[in-house]
C-alpha positions, 0 to 999 in steps of 0.5 A: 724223686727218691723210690720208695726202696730209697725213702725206706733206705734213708730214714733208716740210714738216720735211726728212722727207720719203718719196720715194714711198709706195714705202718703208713705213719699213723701220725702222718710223715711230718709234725703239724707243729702247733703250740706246745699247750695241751687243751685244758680238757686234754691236760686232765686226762686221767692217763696223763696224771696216771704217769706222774703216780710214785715218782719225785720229778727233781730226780727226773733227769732226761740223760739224752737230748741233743741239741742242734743249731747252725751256729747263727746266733756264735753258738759254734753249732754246725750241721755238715753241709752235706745235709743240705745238699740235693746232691746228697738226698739221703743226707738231706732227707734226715735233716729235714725230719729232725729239724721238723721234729724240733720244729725249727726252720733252716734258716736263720735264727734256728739256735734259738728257735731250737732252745725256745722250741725245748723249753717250751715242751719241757715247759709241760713237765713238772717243777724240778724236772731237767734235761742234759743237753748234749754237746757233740766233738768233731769226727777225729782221724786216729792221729787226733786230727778233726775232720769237719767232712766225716762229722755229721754235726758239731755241738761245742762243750761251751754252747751246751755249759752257757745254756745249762747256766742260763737256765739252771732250773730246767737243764744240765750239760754233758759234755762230748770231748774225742779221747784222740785229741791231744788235749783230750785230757785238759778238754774233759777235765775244764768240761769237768770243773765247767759242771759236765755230768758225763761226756757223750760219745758216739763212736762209729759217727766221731770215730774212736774205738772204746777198745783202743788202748789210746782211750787208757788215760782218758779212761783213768781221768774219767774214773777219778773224775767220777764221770760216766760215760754215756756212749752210743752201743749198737749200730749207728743207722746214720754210718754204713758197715765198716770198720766204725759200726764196729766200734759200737759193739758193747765187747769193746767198753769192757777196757772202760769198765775195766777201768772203773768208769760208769758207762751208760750205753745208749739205746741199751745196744739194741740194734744190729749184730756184733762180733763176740769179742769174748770168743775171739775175733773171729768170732760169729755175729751176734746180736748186739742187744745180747752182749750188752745183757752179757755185760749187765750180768756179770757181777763185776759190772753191776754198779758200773754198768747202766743203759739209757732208754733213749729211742727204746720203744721206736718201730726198730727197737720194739719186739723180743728186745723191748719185752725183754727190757720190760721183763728183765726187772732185776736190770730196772735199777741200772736203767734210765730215762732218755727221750733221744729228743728230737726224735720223739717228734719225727712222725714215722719211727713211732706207731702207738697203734703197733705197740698196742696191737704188740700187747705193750700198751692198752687201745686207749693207752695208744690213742691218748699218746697219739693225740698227745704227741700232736701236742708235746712229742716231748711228753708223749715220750716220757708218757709212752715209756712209763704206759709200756708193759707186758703182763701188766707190769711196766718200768720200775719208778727208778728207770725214771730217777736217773738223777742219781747216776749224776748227781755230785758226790754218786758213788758207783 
C-alpha cells in the first residue's frame, strides 16, 4: 500500500499533483462517471448560459486533447506496459486516474469506449464547435532511434487523421512527428497534406531538445508549411529532473522562433524553474513561467508566439501565475483555449472551492462548477476558464477563439 508521502508523490509525478493535504478533493479521488446529460433544470442554469455571452462557438477550437487507447480496435494506440505493472505503482496509479477521467476501463474495447466517452461530453457544447485531437510519437534516442521503453504512450498520426474525417463537424487533428526520425521531414509533410493543423511535441517525454540545431530543417518545413507548433514548456511532472526536463525551458524555442514557426507553448510554461539561457549556461534557475513572459514581450515574437491554457487553473498552475495570465490582457490575443482532456475528469487536481476562496471565482460560481463536473468535466472546463477572474475581469473572448491560429490560409 502507497504511504500517503508516495500517493502525493505519484499524482504529482503525472501533473496531479495537490497543493498541500490542505484539499482532501472536494469532488472526491475518483470520477462517478454517469451519464454526460445535465438535467434539464441544471442545463437552464443562468451561469451555464452566462458562459456562451459574445462568443461565435465555430471559432471555438479545443487545441489540446489527448486521445488514448490500447490499440484493441488496429488504432496502433499503445500504453506502455509499465502503467499497468504492480511492480511499478507510481506508474500504475496515474494510469488508473486517467483512465477514470475518460471514464473507460482497461479492457478490451477501450478505443472506442475513449472516442464514445468524447463525443458525448463534447456533445453538451454547441453546433460548431471541435476538438484537436492529438496523436503523440514515440520516445526517440538521439540517433533517431524510437525507444517503446522511454515512451509513456503512442497515439499514430493515422488514428488521429481517421478519426478527424470520421467525424468532421466535431474534431480536427494535430499531428505529432519526432524531429530526430530520419523521415521526420516526409513524416510532417504527409501529416501535413493528411489535414494536421499543427504537430505536438512534448520534449522531456519524447526526448528532443527544441535547441538542438537537428530540429533546423524541420524548423524550416514547419514555417513553409504554415504549421505551428504546440509544444509542451515548463516541467513535465511525469519525467524526474535530468537532462530532458530541461528541454522544457521556454529559452530553447527561441531556435523555432527564430525560424519563423508559430509556437504554441503548452500550459503557458507554467511550472518549474529553468536555467536563463539569455545569461548563459550557467546561469541561476529561474521560473519558468517568467521566460515564457520574456518571451511574450519581445516584440519580435508578437505574431509568433502564443500559449495554451491547457491544465491552467489546476491546484499546481493556480496563484501569482494565474492572476498573472488574467491580468496581463495585452497577452490575451496570443492566448488560447485548451481543456488537457482528459484531465479535467481526475477529481483531485481541481478545488472550485480554493479558487473561490483565492478571490478568482464567486461562492456560486465554484458551486455550480463542482455540481457540473460530476456531469460533464469537459464542460465544467471550459465553464471554469470563461468564470475565472480578478477584480472582476476574466479572459478576453478571443482566448476562446483559437480557430484563428489554425484555420488554412492564417497568416502569422
Amino acid at each position: 500500500m502507497l504511504s500517503r508521502r508516495r500517493f502525493l508523490a505519484a499524482l504529482g509525478a503525472g501533473g496531479l499533483g495537490l497543493a498541500g493535504w490542505r484539499l482532501w478533493p472536494e469532488g472526491g479521488l475518483w470520477h462517478a462517471c454517469g451519464p454526460a446529460a445535465l438535467p434539464a433544470a441544471f442545463a437552464r442554469h443562468e451561469l451555464l448560459h452566462r458562459v456562451w455571452e459574445g462568443l461565435d462557438p465555430a471559432q471555438l477550437w479545443d487545441c489540446h486533447v489527448h486521445l488514448l487507447g490500447s490499440g484493441d480496435s488496429g488504432s496502433g494506440c499503445w500504453l506502455n506496459p509499465r502503467m499497468g505493472s504492480l511492480w511499478h505503482p507510481i506508474e500504475s496509479l496515474q494510469k488508473a486516474f486517467y483512465l477514470n477521467a475518460a471514464c473507460v476501463a482497461d479492457k478490451a474495447g477501450m478505443d472506442a469506449a475513449y472516442v464514445q466517452r468524447l463525443l458525448a461530453l463534447h456533445a453538451a457544447f454547441p453546433k460548431g464547435a471541435k476538438r484537436m485531437l492529438l496523436a503523440f510519437d514515440w520516445h526517440h534516442d538521439e540517433n533517431g532511434k524510437r525507444v517503446e521503453a522511454l515512451s509513456p504512450f503512442h497515439t499514430p498520426n493515422d488514428y488521429a487523421q481517421r478519426l478527424a474525417r470520421e467525424h468532421p463537424q466535431h474534431f480536427e487533428w494535430i499531428a505529432s512527428v519526432h524531429p530526430y526520425r530520419a523521415d521526420a521531414i516526409e513524416a510532417l509533410e504527409q501529416a501535413a497534406k493528411g489535414g494536421a493543423r499543427a504537430v505536438k511535441w512534448l520534449p522531456a517525454a519524447q526526448g528532443m531538445d527544441p535547441a538542438d540545431e537537428c530540429c533546423d530543417r524541420f524548423y524550416e518545413t514547419l514555417a513553409r508549411l504554415k504549421l505551428p507548433l504546440l509544444t509542451h514548456a515548463g516541467h513535465e511532472l511525469a519525467v524526474h529532473g535530468g537532462r530532458l526536463q530541461d528541454y522544457g525551458n521556454p529559452l530553447r524555442l527561441r531556435r523555432a522562433l527564430d525560424h519563423g514557426v508559430r509556437v504554441i507553448m503548452a500550459h503557458c510554461a507554467s511550472l518549474g524553474d529553468g536555467i536563463d539561457l539569455d545569461r548563459g549556461p550557467d546561469s541561476p534557475a529561474v521560473s519558468n513561467f517568467k521566460l515564457f513572459a520574456r518571451l511574450m514581450d519581445e516584440p519580435r515574437y508578437a505574431r509568433l508566439l502564443y500559449g495554451d491554457l491547457a491544465a491552467v487553473g489546476q491546484l499546481l498552475r493556480a496563484g501569482d501565475t494565474l492572476r498573472t495570465l488574467l491580468a496581463r490582457r495585452d497577452w490575451h490575443g496570443r492566448l488560447m483555449y485548451g481543456s488537457d482532456y482528459p484531465l479535467p475528469g481526475v477529481m483531485p487536481i481541481f478545488s472550485p472551492r480554493g479558487l473561490a476562496t483565492d478571490g478568482f471565482l464567486k461562492q456560486e460560481e465554484a458551486l455550480f462548477l463542482s455540481e457540473l463536473r460530476r456531469y460533464n468535466p469537459l464542460l465544467f472546463d471550459f465553464a471554469l476558464k470563461r468564470l475565472l477572474a480578478v477584480d472582476g475581469r476574466g479572459f478576453d473572448t478571443a482566448v476562446f477563439e483559437s480557430r484563428r491560429v489554425f484555420a488554412d490560409g492564417l497568416k502569422a
